[in-house]
VEXDREN-2710 file (C-alpha; in Angstrom, 1 decimal):
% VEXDREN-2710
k/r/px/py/pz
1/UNK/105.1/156.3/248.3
2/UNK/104.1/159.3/250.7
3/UNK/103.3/163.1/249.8
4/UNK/101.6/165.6/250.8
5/UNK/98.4/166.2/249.0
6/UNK/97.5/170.0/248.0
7/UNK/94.4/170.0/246.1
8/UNK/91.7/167.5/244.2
9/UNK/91.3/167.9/241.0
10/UNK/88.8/166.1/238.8
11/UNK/89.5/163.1/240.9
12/UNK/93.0/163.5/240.8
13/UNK/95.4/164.3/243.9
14/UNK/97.8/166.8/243.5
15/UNK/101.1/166.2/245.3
16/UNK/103.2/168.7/246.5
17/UNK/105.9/167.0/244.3
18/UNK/104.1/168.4/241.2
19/UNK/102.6/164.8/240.5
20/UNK/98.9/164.0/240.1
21/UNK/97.5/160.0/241.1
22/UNK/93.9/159.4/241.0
23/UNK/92.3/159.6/244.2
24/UNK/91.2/155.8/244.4
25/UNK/95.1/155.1/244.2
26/UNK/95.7/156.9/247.1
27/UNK/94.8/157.0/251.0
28/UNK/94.8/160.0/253.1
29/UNK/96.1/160.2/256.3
30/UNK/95.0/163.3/257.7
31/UNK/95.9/162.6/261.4
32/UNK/100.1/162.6/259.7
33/UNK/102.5/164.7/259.3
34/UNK/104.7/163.6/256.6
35/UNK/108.2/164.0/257.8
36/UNK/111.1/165.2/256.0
37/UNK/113.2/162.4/254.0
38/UNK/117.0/161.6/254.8
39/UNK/119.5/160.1/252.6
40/UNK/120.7/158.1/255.0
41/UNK/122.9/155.7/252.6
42/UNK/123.4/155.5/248.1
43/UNK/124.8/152.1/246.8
44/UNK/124.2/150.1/243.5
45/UNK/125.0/146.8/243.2
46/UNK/124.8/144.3/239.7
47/UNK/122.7/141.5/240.6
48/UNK/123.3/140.0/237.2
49/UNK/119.4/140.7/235.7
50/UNK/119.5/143.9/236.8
51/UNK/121.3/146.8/238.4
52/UNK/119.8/148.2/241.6
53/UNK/120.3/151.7/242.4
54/UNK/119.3/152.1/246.6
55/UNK/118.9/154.6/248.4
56/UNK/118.0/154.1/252.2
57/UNK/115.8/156.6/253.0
58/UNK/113.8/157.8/256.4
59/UNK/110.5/158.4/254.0
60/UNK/109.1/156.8/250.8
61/UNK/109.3/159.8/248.7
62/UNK/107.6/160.6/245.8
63/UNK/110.6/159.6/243.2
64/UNK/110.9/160.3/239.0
65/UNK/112.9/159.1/237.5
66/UNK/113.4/159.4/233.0
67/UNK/116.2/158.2/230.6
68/UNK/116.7/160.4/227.6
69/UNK/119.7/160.1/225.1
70/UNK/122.2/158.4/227.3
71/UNK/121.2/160.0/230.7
72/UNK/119.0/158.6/233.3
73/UNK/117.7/161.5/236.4
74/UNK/116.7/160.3/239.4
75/UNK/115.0/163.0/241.2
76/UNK/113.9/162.2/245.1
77/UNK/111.5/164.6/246.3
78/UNK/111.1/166.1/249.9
79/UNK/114.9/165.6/250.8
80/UNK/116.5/169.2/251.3
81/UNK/119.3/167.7/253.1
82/UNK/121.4/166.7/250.0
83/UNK/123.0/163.5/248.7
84/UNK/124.7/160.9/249.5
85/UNK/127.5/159.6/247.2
86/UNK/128.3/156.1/246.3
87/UNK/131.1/154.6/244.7
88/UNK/129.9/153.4/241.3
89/UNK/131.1/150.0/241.4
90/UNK/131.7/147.2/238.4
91/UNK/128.2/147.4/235.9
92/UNK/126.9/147.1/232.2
93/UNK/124.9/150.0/232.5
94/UNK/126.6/153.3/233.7
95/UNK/130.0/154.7/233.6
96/UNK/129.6/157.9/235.7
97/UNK/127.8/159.7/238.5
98/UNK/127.1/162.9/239.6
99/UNK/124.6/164.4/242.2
100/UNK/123.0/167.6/243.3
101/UNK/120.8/169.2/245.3
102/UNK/118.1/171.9/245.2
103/UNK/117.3/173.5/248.8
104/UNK/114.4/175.8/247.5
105/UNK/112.8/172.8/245.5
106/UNK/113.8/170.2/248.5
107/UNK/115.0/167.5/245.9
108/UNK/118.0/165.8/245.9
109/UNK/118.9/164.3/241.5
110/UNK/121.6/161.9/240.8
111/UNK/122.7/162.1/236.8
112/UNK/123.9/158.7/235.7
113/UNK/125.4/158.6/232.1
114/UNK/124.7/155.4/230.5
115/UNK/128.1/153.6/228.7
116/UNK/125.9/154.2/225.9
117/UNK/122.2/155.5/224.8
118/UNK/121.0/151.8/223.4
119/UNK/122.1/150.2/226.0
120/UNK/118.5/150.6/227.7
121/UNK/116.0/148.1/229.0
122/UNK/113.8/149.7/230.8
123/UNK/113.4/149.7/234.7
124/UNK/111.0/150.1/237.8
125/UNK/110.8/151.7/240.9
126/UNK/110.0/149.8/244.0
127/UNK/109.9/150.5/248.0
128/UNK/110.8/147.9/250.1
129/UNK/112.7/147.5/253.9
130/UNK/113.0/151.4/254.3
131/UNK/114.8/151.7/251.0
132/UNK/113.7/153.0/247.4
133/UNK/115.4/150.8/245.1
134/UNK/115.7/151.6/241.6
135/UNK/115.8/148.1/239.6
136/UNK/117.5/148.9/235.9
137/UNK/117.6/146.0/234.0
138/UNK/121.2/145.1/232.6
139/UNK/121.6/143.8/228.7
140/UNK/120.8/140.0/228.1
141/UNK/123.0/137.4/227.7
142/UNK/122.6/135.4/224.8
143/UNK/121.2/131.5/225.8
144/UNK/123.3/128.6/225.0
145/UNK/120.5/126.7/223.8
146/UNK/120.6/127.4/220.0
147/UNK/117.1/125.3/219.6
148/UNK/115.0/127.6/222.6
149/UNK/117.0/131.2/222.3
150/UNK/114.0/132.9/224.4
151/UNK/113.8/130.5/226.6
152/UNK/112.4/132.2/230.2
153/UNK/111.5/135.2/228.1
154/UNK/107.9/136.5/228.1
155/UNK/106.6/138.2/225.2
156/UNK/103.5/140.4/224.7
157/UNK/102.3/140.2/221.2
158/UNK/99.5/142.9/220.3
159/UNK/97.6/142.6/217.3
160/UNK/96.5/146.4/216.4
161/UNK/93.3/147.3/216.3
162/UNK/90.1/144.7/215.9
163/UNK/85.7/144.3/215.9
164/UNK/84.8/147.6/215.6
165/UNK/88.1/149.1/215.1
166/UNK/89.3/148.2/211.1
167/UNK/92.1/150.4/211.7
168/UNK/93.9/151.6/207.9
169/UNK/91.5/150.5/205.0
170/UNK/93.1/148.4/202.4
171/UNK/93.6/148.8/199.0
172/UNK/90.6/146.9/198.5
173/UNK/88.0/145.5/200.4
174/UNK/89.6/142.0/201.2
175/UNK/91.5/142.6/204.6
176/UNK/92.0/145.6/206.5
177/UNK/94.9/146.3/208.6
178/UNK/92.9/144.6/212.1
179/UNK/92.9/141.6/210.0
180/UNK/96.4/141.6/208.6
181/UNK/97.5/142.7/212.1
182/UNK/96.0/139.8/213.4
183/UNK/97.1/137.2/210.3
184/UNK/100.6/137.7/211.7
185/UNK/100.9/137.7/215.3
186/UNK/99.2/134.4/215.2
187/UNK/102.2/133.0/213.2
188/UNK/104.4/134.9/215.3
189/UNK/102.6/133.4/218.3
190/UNK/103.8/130.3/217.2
191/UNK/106.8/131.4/216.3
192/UNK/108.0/132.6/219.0
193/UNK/106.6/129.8/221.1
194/UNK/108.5/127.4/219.6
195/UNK/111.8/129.6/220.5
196/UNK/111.1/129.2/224.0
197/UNK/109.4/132.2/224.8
198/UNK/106.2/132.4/226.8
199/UNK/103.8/134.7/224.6
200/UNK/100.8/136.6/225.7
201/UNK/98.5/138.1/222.8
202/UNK/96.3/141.1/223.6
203/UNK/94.2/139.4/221.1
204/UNK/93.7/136.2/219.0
205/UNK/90.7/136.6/217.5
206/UNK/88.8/139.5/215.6
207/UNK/87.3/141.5/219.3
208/UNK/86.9/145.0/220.1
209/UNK/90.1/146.2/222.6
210/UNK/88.0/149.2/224.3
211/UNK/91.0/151.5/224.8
212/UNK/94.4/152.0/224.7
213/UNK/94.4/151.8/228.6
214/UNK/92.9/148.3/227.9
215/UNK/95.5/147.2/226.9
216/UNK/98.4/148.9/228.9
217/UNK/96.4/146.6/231.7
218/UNK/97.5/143.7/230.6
219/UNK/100.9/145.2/229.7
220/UNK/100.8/146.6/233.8
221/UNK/99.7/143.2/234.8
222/UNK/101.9/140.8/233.0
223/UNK/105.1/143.1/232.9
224/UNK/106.6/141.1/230.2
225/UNK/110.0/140.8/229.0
226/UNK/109.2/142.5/225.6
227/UNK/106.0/143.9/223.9
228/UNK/105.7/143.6/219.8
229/UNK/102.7/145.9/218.6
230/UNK/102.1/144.7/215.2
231/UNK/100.9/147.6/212.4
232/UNK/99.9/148.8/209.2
233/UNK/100.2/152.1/207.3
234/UNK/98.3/153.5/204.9
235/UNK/97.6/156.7/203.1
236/UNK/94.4/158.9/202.0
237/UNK/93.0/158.1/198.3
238/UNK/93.9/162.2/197.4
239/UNK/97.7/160.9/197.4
240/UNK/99.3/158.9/195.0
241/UNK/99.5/155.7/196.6
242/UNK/102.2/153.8/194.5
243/UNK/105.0/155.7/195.6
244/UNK/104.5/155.9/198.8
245/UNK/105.9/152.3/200.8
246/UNK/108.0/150.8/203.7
247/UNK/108.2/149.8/206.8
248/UNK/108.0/152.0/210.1
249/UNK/109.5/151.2/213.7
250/UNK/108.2/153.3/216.4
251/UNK/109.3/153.7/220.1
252/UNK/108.5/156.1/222.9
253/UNK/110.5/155.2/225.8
254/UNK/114.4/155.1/225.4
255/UNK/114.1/151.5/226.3
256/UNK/112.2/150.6/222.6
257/UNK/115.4/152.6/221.3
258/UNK/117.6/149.6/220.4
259/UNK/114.5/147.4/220.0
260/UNK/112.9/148.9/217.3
261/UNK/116.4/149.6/215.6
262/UNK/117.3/145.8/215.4
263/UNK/113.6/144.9/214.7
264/UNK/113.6/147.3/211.7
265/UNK/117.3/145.7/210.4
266/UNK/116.0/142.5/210.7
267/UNK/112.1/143.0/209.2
268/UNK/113.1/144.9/205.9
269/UNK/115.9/142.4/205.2
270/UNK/113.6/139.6/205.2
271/UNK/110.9/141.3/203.6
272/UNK/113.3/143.4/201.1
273/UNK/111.1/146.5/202.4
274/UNK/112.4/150.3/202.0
275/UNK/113.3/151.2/205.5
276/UNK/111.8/154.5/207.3
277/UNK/113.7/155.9/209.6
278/UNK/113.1/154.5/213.0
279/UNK/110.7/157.1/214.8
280/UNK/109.9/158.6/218.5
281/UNK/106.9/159.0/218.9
282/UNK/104.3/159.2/221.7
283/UNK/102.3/156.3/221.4
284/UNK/100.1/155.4/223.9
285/UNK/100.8/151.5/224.3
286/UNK/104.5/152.4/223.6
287/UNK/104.2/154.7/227.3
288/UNK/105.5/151.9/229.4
289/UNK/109.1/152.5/230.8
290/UNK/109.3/149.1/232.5
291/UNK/110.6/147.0/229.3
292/UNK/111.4/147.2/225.5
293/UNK/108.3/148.0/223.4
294/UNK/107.8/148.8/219.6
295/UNK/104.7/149.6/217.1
296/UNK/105.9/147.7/213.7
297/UNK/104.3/149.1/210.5
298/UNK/104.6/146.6/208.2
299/UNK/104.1/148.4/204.9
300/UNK/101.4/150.9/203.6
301/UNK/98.1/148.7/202.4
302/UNK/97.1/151.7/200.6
303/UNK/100.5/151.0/198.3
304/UNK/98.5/148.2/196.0
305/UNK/102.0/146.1/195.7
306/UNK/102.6/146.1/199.3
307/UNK/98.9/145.3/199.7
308/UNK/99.1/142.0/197.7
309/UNK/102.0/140.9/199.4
310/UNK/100.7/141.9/203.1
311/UNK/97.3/139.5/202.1
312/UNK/99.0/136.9/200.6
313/UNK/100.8/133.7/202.8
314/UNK/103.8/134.7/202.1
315/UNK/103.8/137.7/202.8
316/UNK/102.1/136.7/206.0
317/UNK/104.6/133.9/206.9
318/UNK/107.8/136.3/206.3
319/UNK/106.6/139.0/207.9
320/UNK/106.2/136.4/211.1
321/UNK/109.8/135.3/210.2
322/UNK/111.2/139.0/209.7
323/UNK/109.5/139.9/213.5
324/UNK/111.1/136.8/215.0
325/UNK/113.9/137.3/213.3
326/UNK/114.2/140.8/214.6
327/UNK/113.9/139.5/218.1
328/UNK/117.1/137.4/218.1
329/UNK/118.8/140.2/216.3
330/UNK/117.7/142.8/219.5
331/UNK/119.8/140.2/221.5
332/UNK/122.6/139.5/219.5
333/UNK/123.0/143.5/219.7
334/UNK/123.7/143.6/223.1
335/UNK/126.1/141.3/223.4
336/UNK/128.7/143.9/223.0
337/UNK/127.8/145.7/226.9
338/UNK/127.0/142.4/228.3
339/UNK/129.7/141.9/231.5
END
C-alpha cells in the first residue's frame, strides 16, 4: 500500500489517508511522487471459499474497509475520479450495491448490503497484479464426512490468562480461572482434533502470555479458520455472589456475530447454564477482522455452585462438549445462505 506520509508521531507515520502504521512497517520513498489512483475496472466474482471484490487500480491505495450491522464500506483513498460500477453477479454474501464519491476527501466508497447481518466471516485485504482485491469469505458448507466434520479447518484455541496472570479468583483457593481456562481447552484440544480440525493452543501448559499483542501474533501468523478464547467470570466479595451466574459470549468484529450466537445456544444447553445475552465488546484478542472469534465465559467462579461444577470433571468434560458442540452448531447455522 502507498500514501503519503505527513508527519511522525511517536514512531508512528501519519498518512494522508487519516491512518497511522509504525514507522518500522513502512519505507519512505522520498525521491516519489505518489500518483493519483484510477479505477480503472470493479468486478466480484464467487470463487466458492470466498468472494473477491477487485478493483484494478493505477495505485495501491491506502483502503478501509468495516462491516457493521449488515453493511460492509469499502472506502479507497486517493481516487477523486469516482467509481466504477460492476454488475453484482450470483453470490452468498451480498444482495446490493451502491457507490459514491467524495471529490474534496478524494475517496471513492462502495456500500454492499449483506443478504443478511450473520451472514459474516470475516475477510482480508490483499494487493496483487495491479489490483486490490478484497477476499470476503462466503458461509461454509457442511462436510459430508459425519466422523471428521472440521476436517481442513484450523482452529485457535486460547486458554485465558496463565503464570503470573490468575485471572478471576475462585470461590476458594483450589483453581483460579487460568487453571480452569486451561482444564478445558486441553479436552477441547482433543476434542476437536478428533473432528478433524487442526488446532493450535496459545497455551498448553500454566506460562505467562506477555500481552494481549502476544497473542494476536500468533492469531496474525497462523490466520486460522476460527479462534475460541476460553473464560471465566467472577464478581467482587462486596456482592452477593449466589445470585449472580451464567454464561457470557463476547464478540467484537461482526464476523464473531453468528459465532458467538451459536456457541452460546449450544454451551448453556449442554451445560443447562442461564444465558447472558450475547455481548459486543472491544476485546483486544477479539480485534481481528480476518475470521470468526469469541471470548466464552463459562460461568461466574465467584457463584460457589457454578464454582464446584467449573472444578469438578464433569463440569470440565461438558464444558469441552458444550464448546465443540457449539462449533458444529456455528456451521449447521449457515447452511441456510450457503449457494
Amino acid at each position: 500500500m502507498r500514501d503519503t506520509v505527513v508527519a511522525l508521531r511517536d514512531g508512528f507515520y501519519q498518512l494522508r489517508s487519516g491512518g497511522f502504521i509504525p514507522a518500522s512497517h513502512g519505507v519512505l520513498m522520498p525521491e516519489r511522487t505518489l500518483l493519483t489512483n484510477r479505477i480503472l475496472s470493479a468486478a466480484i466474482e464467487n470463487t466458492g471459499g470466498v468472494t473477491e471484490i477487485r478493483f484494478a487500480t493505477t495505485e495501491n491505495v491506502p483502503v478501509d474497509a468495516r462491516c457493521v450491522d449488515g453493511i460492509f464500506t469499502v472506502t479507497l483513498f486517493n481516487t477523486p475520479d469516482g467509481a466504477r460500477s460492476f454488475e453484482l453477479t450470483d453470490n452468498p454474501m451480498f444482495r446490493s450495491v451502491q457507490s459514491s464519491a467524495n471529490r474534496s476527501k478524494r475517496t471513492v466508497t462502495y456500500t454492499f448490503n449483506l443478504i443478511h447481518a450473520d451472514n459474516w466471516y470475516g475477510f482480508e485485504v490483499v494487493y496483487e497484479g495491479g489490483s486490490v482485491i478484497i477476499r470476503v469469505k462466503n458461509p461454509r458448507k457442511k462436510s459430508a464426512d459425519t466422523a471428521r466434520p472440521l476436517d481442513g479447518m484450523t482452529v485457535i484455541v486460547d486458554p485465558g490468562h496463565g503464570g503470573i496472570d490468575s485471572g478471576a479468583l475462585g470461590f476458594t483457593p483450589r483453581k483460579n480461572e487460568k487453571d480452569l481456562n486451561l482444564d478445558i481447552s486441553l479436552q477441547l484440544r482433543d476434542k476437536l482434533r478428533s473432528m478433524g480440525a487442526n488446532v493450535v493452543m496459545t497455551r498448553e501448559t500454566d506460562i505467562f502470555i506477555v500481552t494481549p499483542a502476544a497473542r494476536m501474533d500468533i492469531f496474525n501468523e497462523v490466520n486460522p479458520d476460527l479462534m475460541i478464547s476460553v473464560h471465566h467470570n467472577s464478581l467482587g466479595d462486596a456482592q452477593d455472589n449466589s445470585l449472580i451466574r451464567g454464561y457470557l459470549g463476547l464478540y467484537h468484529n461482526e464476523s464473531g456475530r453468528l459465532f458467538s450466537a451459536s456457541m452460546s445456544r449450544a454451551i448453556t444447553e449442554e451445560l443447562n447454564r442461564f444465558e447472558r445475552t450475547v455481548r459486543h465488546q472491544a476485546v483486544g484478542v477479539l480485534r481481528n477482522h480476518k475470521f470468526p472469534s469469541t471470548v466464552l465465559e463459562m460461568s461466574f467462579i465467584s457463584n460457589p455452585d457454578e464454582y464446584e461444577f467449573a472444578v469438578s470433571a464433569e463440569g470440565v468434560r461438558r464444558s469441552a462438549d458444550g464448546i465443540a458442540n457449539g462449533v458444529l452448531a456455528w456451521i449447521d447455522d449457515q447452511q441456510k445462505w450457503v449457494k
